[in-house]
C-alpha angles and dihedrals in degrees: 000000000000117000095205085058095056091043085052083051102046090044089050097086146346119005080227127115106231093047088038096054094042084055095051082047097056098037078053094047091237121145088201122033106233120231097262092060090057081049094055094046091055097045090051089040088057090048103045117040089181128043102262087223091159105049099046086158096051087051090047091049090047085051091065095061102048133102089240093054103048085052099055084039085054094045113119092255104026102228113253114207110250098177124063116180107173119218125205114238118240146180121290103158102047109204115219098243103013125117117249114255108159093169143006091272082060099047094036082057087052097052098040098237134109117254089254091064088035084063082038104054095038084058094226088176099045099237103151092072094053103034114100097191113093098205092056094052120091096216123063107217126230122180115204122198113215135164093256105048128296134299118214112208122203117190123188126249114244094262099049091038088055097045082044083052086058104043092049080047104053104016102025119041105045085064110101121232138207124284096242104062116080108171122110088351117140105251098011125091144154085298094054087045102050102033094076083059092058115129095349111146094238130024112204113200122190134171133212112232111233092352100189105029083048082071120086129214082241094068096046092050086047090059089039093063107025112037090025096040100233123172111242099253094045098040086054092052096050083047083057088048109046095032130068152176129238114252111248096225085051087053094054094056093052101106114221099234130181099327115054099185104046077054093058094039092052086041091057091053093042087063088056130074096265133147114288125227112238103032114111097229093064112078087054102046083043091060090048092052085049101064105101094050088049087059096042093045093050085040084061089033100063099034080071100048091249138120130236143189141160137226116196093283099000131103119201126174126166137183140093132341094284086084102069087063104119089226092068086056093048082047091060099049094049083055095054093045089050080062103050095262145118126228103207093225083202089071104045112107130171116196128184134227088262089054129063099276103203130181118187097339098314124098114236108187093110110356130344103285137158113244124282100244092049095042084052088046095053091043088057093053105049087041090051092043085058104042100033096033117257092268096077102053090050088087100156096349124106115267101215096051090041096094084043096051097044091041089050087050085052098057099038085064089057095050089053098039117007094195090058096040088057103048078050101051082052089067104038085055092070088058112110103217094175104049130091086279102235126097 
């Protein structure tokens, strides 16, 4: 007796008892369903008000623990199930926003594939840790060296980024996150993230070791189908698209750097399904999976009269001096490990109001600013490429990506500040960009 055939025949009609004990009956080849059948129904029908038409698996899995079940299991010839009728998933929990996809036809529609690249592109067979042949793989591999260790980059090939474009389109972005997370969030930035921090007498920074590769493709099935609604096949397939394993022969290549055992420790999540860095679909179901730390960490956070929010990676509280106590800090890490994450102790800092008090790059002891020496810098530039033509102040830099690179600082700095952006964009509009660039 299979218990994924019983859950397909309960699911196949009415959430009722009579019809849902005939159904078990039939898929059993009885004539007569036998008591413990009668026994199994009720016990499902207590337990699920609603047909659970979009988690066959979980039902299936519930089968197997019931009374019912055991006595059907410890009949002298244990039933067998002779008649299959397959029912299509569908959606149960609708999501405000979210495109409908109640099955893997739908999904595979959405993303313009057929349903055998669908299977391809969400790797069910695991294929892009073993294969030793690039071209066959669906991520393309960059190793960055770094001080404290390296950084492995996967970016996604054209066909999966554009299916993960989809996904993060139609299934991701209309779910709402918590307050406190403010990276790659419509309508939040750096900005968002560092002016709560404003004035406050101590900044505390902390940073989350591995981000992406510290969350595991069962979290993110777990938000899938529980905060997105998801029905359990196609929530299972979106986990395959928008998670990966590190290549074998990538991993290899990673050297070990200063720190052996943060190698070890990011070598072990790399061989599991985890987020890649570098898909588009990962910030945000990051910051879904995220959720619950979010809430624990503000929680913290205001019990003791303090402000937090996150930024991808980054950690940021303010508030009073209770803050510089080294047990809140301790607090915080307990709380990430809960979560299956790992505060890096090297990068906490915790700066008073006398000192420069900086959050992700931008100093917050007034107004969020850049730093004086590079606010001074970028005013230079953009002076010496007006008075002396763009061209002398390119030095090594590339030429053709020069006007790209000034004009991005610029706006940076707006993003940051907007009363500094705008003097600056003052001065880079005197540059001539088309002339000869000389003075």
């Amino acid at each position: 007796m299979t218990a994924s055939g019983v859950a397909t025949a309960l699911l196949a009609g009415p959430w009722r008892r009579r019809e849902a004990v005939r159904r078990v009956a039939v898929a059993l080849g009885y004539a007569r369903a036998p008591r413990w059948v009668g026994t199994l129904v009720g016990e499902v029908l207590d337990t699920y008000r609603e047909a659970p038409a979009d988690r066959p698996r979980e039902l299936a899995a519930f089968l197997a623990t019931t009374t019912g079940w055991a006595r059907g299991r410890a009949a002298d010839v244990p039933p067998r199930v002779r008649r299959r009728e397959p029912v299509p998933t569908r959606v149960v929990r609708r999501r405000s926003g979210l495109t409908e996809v109640p099955d893997l036809a739908a999904l595979a529609r959405l993303l313009d594939v057929d349903q055998g690249e669908l299977a391809w592109f969400a790797d069910v067979r695991g294929l892009e840790r073993t294969t030793p042949d690039e071209a066959l793989r669906h991520y393309r591999w960059r190793v960055l060296e770094r001080p404290g260790g390296a950084r492995l980059v996967a970016a996604p090939k054209p066909r999966l980024r554009e299916a993960q474009r989809r996904v993060l389109r139609h299934l991701l972005a209309p779910l709402p996150v918590h307050p406190a997370a403010h990276g790659c969030v419509p309508g939040r930035s750096v900005r968002t993230a560092a002016a709560p921090h404003a004035g406050a007498d101590v900044v505390v920074s902390m940073d989350l070791e591995s981000f992406f590769a510290s969350v595991p493709a069962g979290r993110v099935w777990g938000v899938l189908q529980g905060v997105a609604g998801l029905t359990e096949p196609v929530a299972h397939a979106v986990t395959g698209l928008a998670t990966t394993v590190v290549p074998a022969a990538v991993w290899r290549r990673v050297p070990v750097g200063p720190d052996p055992d943060r190698h070890a420790r990011l070598g072990r999540r790399l061989a599991a399904p985890h987020l890649p860095v570098g898909a588009p679909t990962s910030p945000a179901l990051a910051n879904l999976v995220c959720a619950r730390l979010d809430r624990r960490l503000a929680g913290l956070a205001a019990s003791a009269g303090a402000v937090y929010t996150r930024y991808v990676d980054d950690l940021t509280f303010s508030g009073g001096a209770v803050l510089r106590r080294d047990r809140f800090a301790v607090r915080v890490a307990a709380i990430a490990a809960d979560e299956g994450l790992r505060v890096n102790p090297a990068k906490t800092r915790a700066a008073g109001s006398g000192r420069r008090q900086q959050v992700l790059g931008a100093v917050v002891n007034v107004r969020p600013t850049l730093p004086r020496p590079e606010r001074d810098a970028l005013r230079a530039l953009l002076h010496n490429c007006a008075v002396h033509g763009w061209r002398s102040q390119v030095r090594d830099r590339d030429p053709a990506t020069f006007r790209d690179s000034v004009l991005g600082r610029v706006a940076w700095a707006g993003s940051v500040d907007p009363v500094l952006g705008a003097r600056l964009r003052e001065l880079a509009a005197r540059i001539d960009w088309d002339g000869p660039g000389t003075a």
